[in-house]
VOBAKE-501683 format. One record per residue (C-alpha): x, y, z; residue number from 1. Coordinates in nm, 2 decimals. Layout:
! residues N
       u       v       w    i
       X       Y       Z  NUM
...
END
This chain:
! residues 534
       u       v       w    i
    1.40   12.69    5.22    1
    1.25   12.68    5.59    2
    1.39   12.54    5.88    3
    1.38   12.15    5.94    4
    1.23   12.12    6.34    5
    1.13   11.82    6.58    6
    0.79   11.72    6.60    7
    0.69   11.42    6.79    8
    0.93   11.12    6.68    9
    1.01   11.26    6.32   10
    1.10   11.58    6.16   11
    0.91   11.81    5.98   12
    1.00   12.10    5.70   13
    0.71   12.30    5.61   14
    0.52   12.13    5.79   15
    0.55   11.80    5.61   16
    0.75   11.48    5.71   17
    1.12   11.52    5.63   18
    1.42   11.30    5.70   19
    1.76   11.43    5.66   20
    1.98   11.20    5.42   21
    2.37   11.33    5.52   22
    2.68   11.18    5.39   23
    2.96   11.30    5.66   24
    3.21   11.58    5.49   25
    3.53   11.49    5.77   26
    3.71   11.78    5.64   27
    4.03   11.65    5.72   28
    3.99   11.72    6.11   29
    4.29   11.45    6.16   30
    4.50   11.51    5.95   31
    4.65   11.86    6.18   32
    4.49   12.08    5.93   33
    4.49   12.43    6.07   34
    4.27   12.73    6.06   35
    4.51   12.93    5.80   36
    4.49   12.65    5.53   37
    4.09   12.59    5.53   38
    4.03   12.82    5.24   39
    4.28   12.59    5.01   40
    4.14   12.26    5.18   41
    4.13   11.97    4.94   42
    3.91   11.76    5.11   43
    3.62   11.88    4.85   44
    3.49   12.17    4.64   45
    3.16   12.33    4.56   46
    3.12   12.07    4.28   47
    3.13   11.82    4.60   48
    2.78   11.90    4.70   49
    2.70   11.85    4.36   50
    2.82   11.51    4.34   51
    2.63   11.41    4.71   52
    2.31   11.53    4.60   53
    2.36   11.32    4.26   54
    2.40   10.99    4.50   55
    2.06   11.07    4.67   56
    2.18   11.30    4.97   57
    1.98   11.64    5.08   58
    2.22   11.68    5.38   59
    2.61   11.75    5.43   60
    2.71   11.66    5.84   61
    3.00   11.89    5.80   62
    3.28   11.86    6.02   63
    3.50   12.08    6.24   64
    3.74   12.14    6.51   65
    3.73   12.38    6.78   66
    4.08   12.42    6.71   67
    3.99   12.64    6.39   68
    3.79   12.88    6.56   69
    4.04   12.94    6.83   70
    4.33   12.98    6.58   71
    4.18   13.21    6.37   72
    3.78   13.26    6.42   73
    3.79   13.51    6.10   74
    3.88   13.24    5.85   75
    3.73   12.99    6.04   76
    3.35   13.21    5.99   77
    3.44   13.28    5.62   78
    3.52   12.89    5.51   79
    3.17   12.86    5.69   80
    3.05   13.12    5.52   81
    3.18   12.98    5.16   82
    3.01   12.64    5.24   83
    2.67   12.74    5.34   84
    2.65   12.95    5.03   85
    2.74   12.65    4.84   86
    2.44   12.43    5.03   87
    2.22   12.69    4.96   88
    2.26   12.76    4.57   89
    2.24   12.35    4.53   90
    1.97   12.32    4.76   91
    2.19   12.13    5.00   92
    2.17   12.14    5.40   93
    2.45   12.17    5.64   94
    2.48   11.97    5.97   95
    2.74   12.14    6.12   96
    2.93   11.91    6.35   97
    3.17   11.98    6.63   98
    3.39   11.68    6.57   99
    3.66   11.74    6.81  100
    3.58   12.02    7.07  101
    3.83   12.31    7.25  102
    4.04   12.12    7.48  103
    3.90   11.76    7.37  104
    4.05   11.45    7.19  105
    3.93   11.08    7.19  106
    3.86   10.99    6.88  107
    4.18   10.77    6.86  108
    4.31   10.62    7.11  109
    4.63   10.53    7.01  110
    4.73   10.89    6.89  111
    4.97   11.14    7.10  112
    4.71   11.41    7.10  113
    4.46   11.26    7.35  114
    4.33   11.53    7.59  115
    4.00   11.53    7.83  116
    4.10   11.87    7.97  117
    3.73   11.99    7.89  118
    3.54   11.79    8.13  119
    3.75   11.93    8.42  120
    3.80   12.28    8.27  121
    3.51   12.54    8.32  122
    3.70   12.80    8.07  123
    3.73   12.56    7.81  124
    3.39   12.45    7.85  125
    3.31   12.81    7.84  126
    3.54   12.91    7.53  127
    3.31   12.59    7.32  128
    2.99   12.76    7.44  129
    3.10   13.10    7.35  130
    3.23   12.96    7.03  131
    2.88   12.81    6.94  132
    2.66   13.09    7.05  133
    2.91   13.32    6.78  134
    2.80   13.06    6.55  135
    2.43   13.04    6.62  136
    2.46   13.44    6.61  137
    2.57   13.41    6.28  138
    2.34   13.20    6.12  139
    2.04   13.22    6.35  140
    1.82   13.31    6.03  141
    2.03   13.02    5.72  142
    1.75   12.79    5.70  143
    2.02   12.60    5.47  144
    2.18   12.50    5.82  145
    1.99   12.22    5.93  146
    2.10   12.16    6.25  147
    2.36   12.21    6.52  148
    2.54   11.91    6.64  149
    2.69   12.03    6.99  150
    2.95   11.75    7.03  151
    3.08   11.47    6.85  152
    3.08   11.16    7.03  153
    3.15   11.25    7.42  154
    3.34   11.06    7.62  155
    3.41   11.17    7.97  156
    3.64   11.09    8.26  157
    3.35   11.05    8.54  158
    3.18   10.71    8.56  159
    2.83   10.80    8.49  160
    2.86   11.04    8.20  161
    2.68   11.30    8.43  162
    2.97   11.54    8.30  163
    2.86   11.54    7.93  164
    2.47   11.64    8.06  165
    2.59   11.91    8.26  166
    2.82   12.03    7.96  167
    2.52   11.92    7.73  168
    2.27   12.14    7.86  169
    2.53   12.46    7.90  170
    2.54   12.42    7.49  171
    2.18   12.47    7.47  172
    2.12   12.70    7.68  173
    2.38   12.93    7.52  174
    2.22   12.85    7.14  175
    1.90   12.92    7.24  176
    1.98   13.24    7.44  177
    2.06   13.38    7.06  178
    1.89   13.12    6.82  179
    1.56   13.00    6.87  180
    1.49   12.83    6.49  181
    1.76   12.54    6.45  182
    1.74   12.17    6.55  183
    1.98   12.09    6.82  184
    2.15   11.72    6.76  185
    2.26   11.62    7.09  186
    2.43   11.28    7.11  187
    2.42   11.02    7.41  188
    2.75   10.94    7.62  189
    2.97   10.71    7.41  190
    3.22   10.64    7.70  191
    3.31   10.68    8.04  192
    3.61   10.69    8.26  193
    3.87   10.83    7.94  194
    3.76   10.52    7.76  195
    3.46   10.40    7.45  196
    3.22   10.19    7.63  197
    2.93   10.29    7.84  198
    2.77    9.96    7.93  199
    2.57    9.97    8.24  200
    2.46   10.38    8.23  201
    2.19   10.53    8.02  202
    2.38   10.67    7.73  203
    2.06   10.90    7.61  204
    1.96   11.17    7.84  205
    1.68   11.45    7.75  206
    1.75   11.79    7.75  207
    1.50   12.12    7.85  208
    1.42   12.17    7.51  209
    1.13   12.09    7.22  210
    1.33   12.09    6.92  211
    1.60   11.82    6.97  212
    1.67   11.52    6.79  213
    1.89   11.25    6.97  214
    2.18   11.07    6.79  215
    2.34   10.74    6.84  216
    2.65   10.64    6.57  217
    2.58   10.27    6.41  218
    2.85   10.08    6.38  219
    2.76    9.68    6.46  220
    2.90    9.45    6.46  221
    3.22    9.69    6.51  222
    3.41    9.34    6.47  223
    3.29    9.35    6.11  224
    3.26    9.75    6.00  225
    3.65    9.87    6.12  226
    3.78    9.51    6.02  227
    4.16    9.60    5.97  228
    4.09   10.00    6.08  229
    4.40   10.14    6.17  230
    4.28   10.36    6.45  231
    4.15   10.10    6.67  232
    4.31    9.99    6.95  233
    4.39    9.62    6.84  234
    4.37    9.68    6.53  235
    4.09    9.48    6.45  236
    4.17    9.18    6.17  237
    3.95    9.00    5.96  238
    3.61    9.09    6.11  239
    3.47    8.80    5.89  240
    3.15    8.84    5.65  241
    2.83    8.96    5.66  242
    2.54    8.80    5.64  243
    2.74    8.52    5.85  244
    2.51    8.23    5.93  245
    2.81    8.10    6.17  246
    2.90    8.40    6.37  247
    2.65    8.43    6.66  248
    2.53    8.69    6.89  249
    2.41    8.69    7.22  250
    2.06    8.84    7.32  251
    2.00    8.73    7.68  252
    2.13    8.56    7.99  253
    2.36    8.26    7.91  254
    2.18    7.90    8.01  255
    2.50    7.70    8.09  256
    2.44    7.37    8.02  257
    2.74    7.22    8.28  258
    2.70    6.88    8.14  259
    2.83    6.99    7.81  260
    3.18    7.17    7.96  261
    3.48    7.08    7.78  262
    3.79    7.16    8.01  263
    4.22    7.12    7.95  264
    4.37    6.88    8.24  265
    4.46    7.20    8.53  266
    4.77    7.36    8.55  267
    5.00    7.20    8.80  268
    5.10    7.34    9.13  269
    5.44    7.53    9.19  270
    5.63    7.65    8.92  271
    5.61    7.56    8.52  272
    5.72    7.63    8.22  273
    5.51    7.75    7.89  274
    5.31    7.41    7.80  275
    5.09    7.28    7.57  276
    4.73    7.15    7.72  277
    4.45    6.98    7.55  278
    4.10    6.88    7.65  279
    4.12    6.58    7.34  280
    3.82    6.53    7.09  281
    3.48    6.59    7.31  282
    3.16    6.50    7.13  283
    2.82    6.78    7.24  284
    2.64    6.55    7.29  285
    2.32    6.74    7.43  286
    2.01    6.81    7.20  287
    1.96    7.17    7.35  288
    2.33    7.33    7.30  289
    2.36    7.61    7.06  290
    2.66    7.79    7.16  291
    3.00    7.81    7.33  292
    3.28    8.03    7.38  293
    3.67    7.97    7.55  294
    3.74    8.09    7.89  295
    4.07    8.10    8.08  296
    3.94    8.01    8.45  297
    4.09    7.99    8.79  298
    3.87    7.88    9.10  299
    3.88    7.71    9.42  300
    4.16    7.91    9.58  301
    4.52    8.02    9.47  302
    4.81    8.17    9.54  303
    5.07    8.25    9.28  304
    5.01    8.38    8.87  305
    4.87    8.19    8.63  306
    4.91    8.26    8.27  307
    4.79    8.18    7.95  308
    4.84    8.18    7.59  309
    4.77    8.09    7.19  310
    4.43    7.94    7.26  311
    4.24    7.74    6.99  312
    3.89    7.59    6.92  313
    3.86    7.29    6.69  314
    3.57    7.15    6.56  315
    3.52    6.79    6.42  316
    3.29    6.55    6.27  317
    3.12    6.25    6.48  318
    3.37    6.05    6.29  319
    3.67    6.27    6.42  320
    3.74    6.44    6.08  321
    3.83    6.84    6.12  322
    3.56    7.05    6.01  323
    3.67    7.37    6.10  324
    3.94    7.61    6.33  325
    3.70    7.83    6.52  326
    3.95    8.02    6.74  327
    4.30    8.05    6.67  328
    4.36    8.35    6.90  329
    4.76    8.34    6.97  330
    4.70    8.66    7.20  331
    5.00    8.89    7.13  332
    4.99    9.21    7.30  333
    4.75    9.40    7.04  334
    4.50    9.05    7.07  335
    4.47    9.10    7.45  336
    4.28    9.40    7.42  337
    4.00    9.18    7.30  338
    3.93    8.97    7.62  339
    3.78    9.10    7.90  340
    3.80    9.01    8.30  341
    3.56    8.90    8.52  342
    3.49    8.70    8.88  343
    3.20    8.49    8.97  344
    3.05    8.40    9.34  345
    3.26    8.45    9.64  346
    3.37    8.75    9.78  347
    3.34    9.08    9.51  348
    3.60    9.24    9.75  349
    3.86    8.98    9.79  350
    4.16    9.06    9.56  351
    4.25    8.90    9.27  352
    4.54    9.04    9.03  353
    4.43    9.01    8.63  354
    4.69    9.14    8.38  355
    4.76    9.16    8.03  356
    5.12    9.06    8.05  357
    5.34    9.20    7.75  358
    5.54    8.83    7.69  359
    5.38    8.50    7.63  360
    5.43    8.16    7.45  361
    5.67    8.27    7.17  362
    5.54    8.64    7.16  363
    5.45    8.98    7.35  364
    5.18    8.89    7.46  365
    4.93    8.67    7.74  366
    4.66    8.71    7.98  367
    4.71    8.58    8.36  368
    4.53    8.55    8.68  369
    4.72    8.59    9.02  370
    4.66    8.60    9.40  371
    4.30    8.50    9.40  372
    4.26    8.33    9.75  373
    3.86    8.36    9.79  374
    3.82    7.94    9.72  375
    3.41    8.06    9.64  376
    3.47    8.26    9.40  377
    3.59    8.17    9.01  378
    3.78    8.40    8.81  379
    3.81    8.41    8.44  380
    3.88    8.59    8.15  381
    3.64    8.56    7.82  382
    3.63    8.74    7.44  383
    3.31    8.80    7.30  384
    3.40    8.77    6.95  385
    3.44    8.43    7.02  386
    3.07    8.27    7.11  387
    3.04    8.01    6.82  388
    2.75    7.81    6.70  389
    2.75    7.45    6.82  390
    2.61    7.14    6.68  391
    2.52    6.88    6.88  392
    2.68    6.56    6.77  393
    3.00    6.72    6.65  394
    3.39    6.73    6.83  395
    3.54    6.98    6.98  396
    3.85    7.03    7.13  397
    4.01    7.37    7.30  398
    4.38    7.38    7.29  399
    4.62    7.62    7.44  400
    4.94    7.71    7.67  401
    4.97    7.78    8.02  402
    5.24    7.80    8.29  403
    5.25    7.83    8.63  404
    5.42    8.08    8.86  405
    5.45    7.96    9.21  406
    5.13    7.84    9.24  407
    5.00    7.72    9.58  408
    4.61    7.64    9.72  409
    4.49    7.95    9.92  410
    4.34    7.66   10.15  411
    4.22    7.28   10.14  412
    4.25    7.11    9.80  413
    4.45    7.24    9.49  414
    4.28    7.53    9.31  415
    4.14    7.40    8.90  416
    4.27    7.65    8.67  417
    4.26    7.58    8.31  418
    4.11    7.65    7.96  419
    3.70    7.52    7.93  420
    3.45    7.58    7.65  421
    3.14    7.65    7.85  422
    2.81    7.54    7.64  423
    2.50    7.71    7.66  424
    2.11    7.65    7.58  425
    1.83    7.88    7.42  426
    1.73    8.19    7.66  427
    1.40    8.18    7.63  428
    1.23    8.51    7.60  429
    1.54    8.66    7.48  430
    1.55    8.82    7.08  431
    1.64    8.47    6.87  432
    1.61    8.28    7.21  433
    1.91    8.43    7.30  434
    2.14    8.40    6.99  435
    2.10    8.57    6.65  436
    2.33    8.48    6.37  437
    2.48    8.78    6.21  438
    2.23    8.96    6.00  439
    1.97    9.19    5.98  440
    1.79    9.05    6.26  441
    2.08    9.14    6.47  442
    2.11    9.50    6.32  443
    1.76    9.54    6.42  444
    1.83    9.42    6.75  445
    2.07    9.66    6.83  446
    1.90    9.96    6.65  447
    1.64    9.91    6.90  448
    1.84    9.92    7.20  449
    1.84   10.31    7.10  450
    1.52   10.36    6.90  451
    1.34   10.29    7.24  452
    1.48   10.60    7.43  453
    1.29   10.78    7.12  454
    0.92   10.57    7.16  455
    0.94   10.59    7.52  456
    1.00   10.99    7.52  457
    0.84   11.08    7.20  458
    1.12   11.25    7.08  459
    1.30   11.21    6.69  460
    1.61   11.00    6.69  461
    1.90   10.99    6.43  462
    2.24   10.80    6.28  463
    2.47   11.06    6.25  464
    2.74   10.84    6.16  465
    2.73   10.46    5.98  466
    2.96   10.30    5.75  467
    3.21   10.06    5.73  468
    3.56    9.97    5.58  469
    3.65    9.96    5.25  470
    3.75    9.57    5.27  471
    3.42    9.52    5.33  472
    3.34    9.60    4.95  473
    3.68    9.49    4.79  474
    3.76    9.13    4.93  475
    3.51    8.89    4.78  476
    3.23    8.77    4.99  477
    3.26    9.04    5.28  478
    2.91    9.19    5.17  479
    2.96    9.52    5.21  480
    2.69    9.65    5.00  481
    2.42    9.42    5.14  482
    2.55    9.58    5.52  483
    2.48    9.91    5.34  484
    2.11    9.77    5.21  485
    2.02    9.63    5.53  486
    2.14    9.93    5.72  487
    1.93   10.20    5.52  488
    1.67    9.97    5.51  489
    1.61    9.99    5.90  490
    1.69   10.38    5.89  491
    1.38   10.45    5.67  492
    1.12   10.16    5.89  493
    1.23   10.34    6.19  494
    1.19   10.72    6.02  495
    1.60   10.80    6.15  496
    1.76   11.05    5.97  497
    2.14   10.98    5.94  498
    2.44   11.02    5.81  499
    2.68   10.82    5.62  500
    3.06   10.78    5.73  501
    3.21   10.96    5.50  502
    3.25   11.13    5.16  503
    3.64   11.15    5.13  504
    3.84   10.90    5.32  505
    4.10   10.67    5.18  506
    3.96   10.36    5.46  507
    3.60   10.45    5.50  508
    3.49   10.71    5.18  509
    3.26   10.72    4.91  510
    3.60   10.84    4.77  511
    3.89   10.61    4.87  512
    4.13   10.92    4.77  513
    4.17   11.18    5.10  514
    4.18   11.48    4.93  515
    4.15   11.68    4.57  516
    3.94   11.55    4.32  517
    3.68   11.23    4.37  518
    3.98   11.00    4.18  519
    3.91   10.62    4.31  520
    3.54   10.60    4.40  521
    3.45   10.30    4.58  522
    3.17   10.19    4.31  523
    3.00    9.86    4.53  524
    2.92   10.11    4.79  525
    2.81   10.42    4.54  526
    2.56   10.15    4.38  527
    2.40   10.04    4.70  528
    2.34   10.41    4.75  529
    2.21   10.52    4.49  530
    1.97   10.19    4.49  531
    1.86   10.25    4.81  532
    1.83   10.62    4.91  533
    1.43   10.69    4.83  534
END
């Protein structure tokens, strides 16, 4: 076995074109596993690599936390040891992955454990690097390690992500002052600010070194892939179907077609109660619209709070008969999280108080605007989930609550604040002229958002983490398995290695049981595997 290396935008072995074909061992890192148990771990056994190479894999991204090593770095190197051996007599490769680092936590955001110590601690930054270059030391010369992922999916508390490339290039430097012959995987920044999300920065960055290859984790359209996922703030419910011919994404700028708004009567001035408003039947009647999506919107000037609640989209037949509920978002304290803030024209410094209130129309939860006196500007609040695919000709009605707390014009006339379904043309220029149904059209769209930082650098790129919930293969008509075709399909035309998310995992595995033997496997997504890995 020799040592797989970057060169150009692939990977080579031998000097031959390689991919590496992973299926993600998590090895329990949640479940508070420590150091002293690893050697009696029943997340898998040697008979598990086995099993991976029989579904098509060559690769094993293996999992760990920092934790181990500092507990105990004895048995932490000798349960390393025991699983390299085991790569090695089956011909197997190891990714080894540092899933959770020394003094790092952010992989669930709900849980109690959540720590960003490491980007504002220079000895725990030091402890990971020291902890690495023991383990490059150790296995400088095990071409049945693949490669050295140096942190699983960063996410920092600066704005710009400029901590994780400072900590980034530490980890090289410290392999490479002791290891010269493995692939580094270095991933981009997956959030900023002690939250996911890094829209608006570069997420990939290069580092001073030839044999790299740089990851991004595939996951779209996360609406549809950690449908019902319990570790997601939310949770997410049903993320709907894929392929989905009615669920629409956006590509471009918006063309607002302002003919085409449908709007509630506005909320009254002073004080009210909860109370049901409703824009009535409204026929599209413009040739160009394609899309929509339900704001909450406050302009010309106010003073007071505004709130608003259990919003739904309704569409209908020329003839008035209902065709379909688009929306039915009743916005309890979980669905809030979905529906982000934004201001438009005016002022960008004049204040204006958004909240995610934790009582609403006959539950915890609501969304408000308050205090917004610049009459310029217009402030709203918006969900992406909920762009829908319009057709001209049809009804539609928006529906929802609202009340009022002391609510007064800032100046002049009374501020409009109400619920609208702004309407939008094509984008010209724009992938699908702005839209593109769920499919894989859209997967490719977003693949390419990161495939370009590798053609416009030269360098190899990877998936080092795709999958998606088990629903997705057990309710009928969710299409799990054609996600899974369409997904590996793009992989190999755009020569990424990956990894699939994950072997054992009772929500996301190739083996719905957690721990011991393979018991339940999930067989739709097993099939599609072994179909499609070459």
């Amino acid at each position: 076995m020799g040592f797989v290396s970057a060169a150009g935008r692939g990977l080579v072995l031998d000097g031959k074109p390689t991919r590496l074909k992973a299926v993600n061992f998590s090895n329990l890192y949640h479940r508070n596993l420590k150091a002293a148990e690893l050697p009696r771990s029943q997340h898998h056994s040697e008979t598990d690599f086995v099993r991976a190479k029989e579904l098509g894999f060559n690769s094993i991204r293996f999992a760990f936390k920092g934790d181990w090593y500092t507990e105990s770095p004895d048995i932490f190197l000798t349960w390393l040891d025991q699983n390299v051996a085991w790569a090695r007599q089956h011909e197997m490769r190891l990714i080894l992955d540092l899933h959770t680092p020394i003094g790092g936590f952010w992989l669930d955001p709900t849980s109690d454990q959540v720590s960003f110590d490491i980007w504002s601690n220079p000895d725990l930054q030091q402890q990971n690097a020291e902890m690495w270059r023991v383990i490059a030391t150790r296995y400088k010369d095990e071409p049945a390690i693949a490669a050295y992922d140096l942190l699983n999916e960063p996410v920092t508390m600066d704005a710009t992500g400029q901590q994780w490339q400072e900590l980034a290039r530490k980890l090289v430097a410290t392999v490479r002052s002791v290891d010269q012959n493995h692939l580094l995987v270095i991933g981009g920044v997956y959030g900023v600010n002690g939250h996911y999300g890094a829209a608006g920065i570069d997420q990939h960055f290069l580092v001073d070194d030839k044999n790299v290859v740089y990851d991004f984790h595939f996951y779209e359209p996360i609406k549809y892939t950690h449908q019902y996922a319990s570790w997601v703030e939310g949770p997410i419910q049903d993320g709907g179907r894929y392929p989905d011919p009615d669920v629409i994404l956006q590509t471009g700028a918006r063309v607002l077609l302002t003919g085409s708004r449908i709007s509630t009567p506005s909320l009254p001035l002073g004080t009210s109660d909860w109370a049901p408003y409703d824009s009535g039947l409204v026929t599209i009647s413009d040739p160009t619209a394609v899309a929509a999506t339900p704001l909450a919107t406050a302009q010309g000037g106010m003073r007071g709070t505004a709130g608003f609640d259990s919003i739904t989209v309704t569409e209908y037949s020329p003839d008035g008969t209902e065709l379909r509920k688009i929306v039915n978002d009743q916005l309890s304290k979980d669905g809030t999280l979905d529906w982000y803030q934004w201001s438009y024209g005016g002022d960008p410094a004049a204040p204006v108080d958004f909240k995610r209130d934790t009582a609403g129309y006959r539950d915890d939860g609501s969304i408000s605007i308050g205090n917004a006196p610049d009459a310029a500007a217009i402030h709203g609040w918006s969900n992406h989930s909920h762009l829908f695919k319009v057709t001209p000709g049809n009804q539609y009605r928006i529906q929802g609550f609202m009340r009022g707390q002391g609510l007064a014009p800032s100046a002049g006339a009374a501020p409009r604040i109400g619920l609208q379904l702004d309407v939008y043309a094509q984008s010209p220029g724009a992938a699908g002229n702005g839209f593109l149904q769920r499919d894989k059209s859209y997967l490719a769209h977003e693949m390419a958002k990161h495939v370009k930082f590798g053609v416009d650098n030269n360098v190899p790129m990877s998936v080092m983490e795709f999958g998606t919930v088990r629903q997705a293969f057990e309710i009928e008509g969710k299409g799990g398995d054609q996600w899974v075709t369409d997904l590996l399909s793009l992989l190999e035309e755009n020569n990424l290695s990956f990894a699939y998310w994950e072997y054992h995992g009772t929500q996301m595995g190739l083996y719905l049981t957690g721990t011991g033997p393979p018991g339940l496997p999930n067989t739709a997504l097993q099939a599609a595997l072994r179909r499609e890995l070459p």
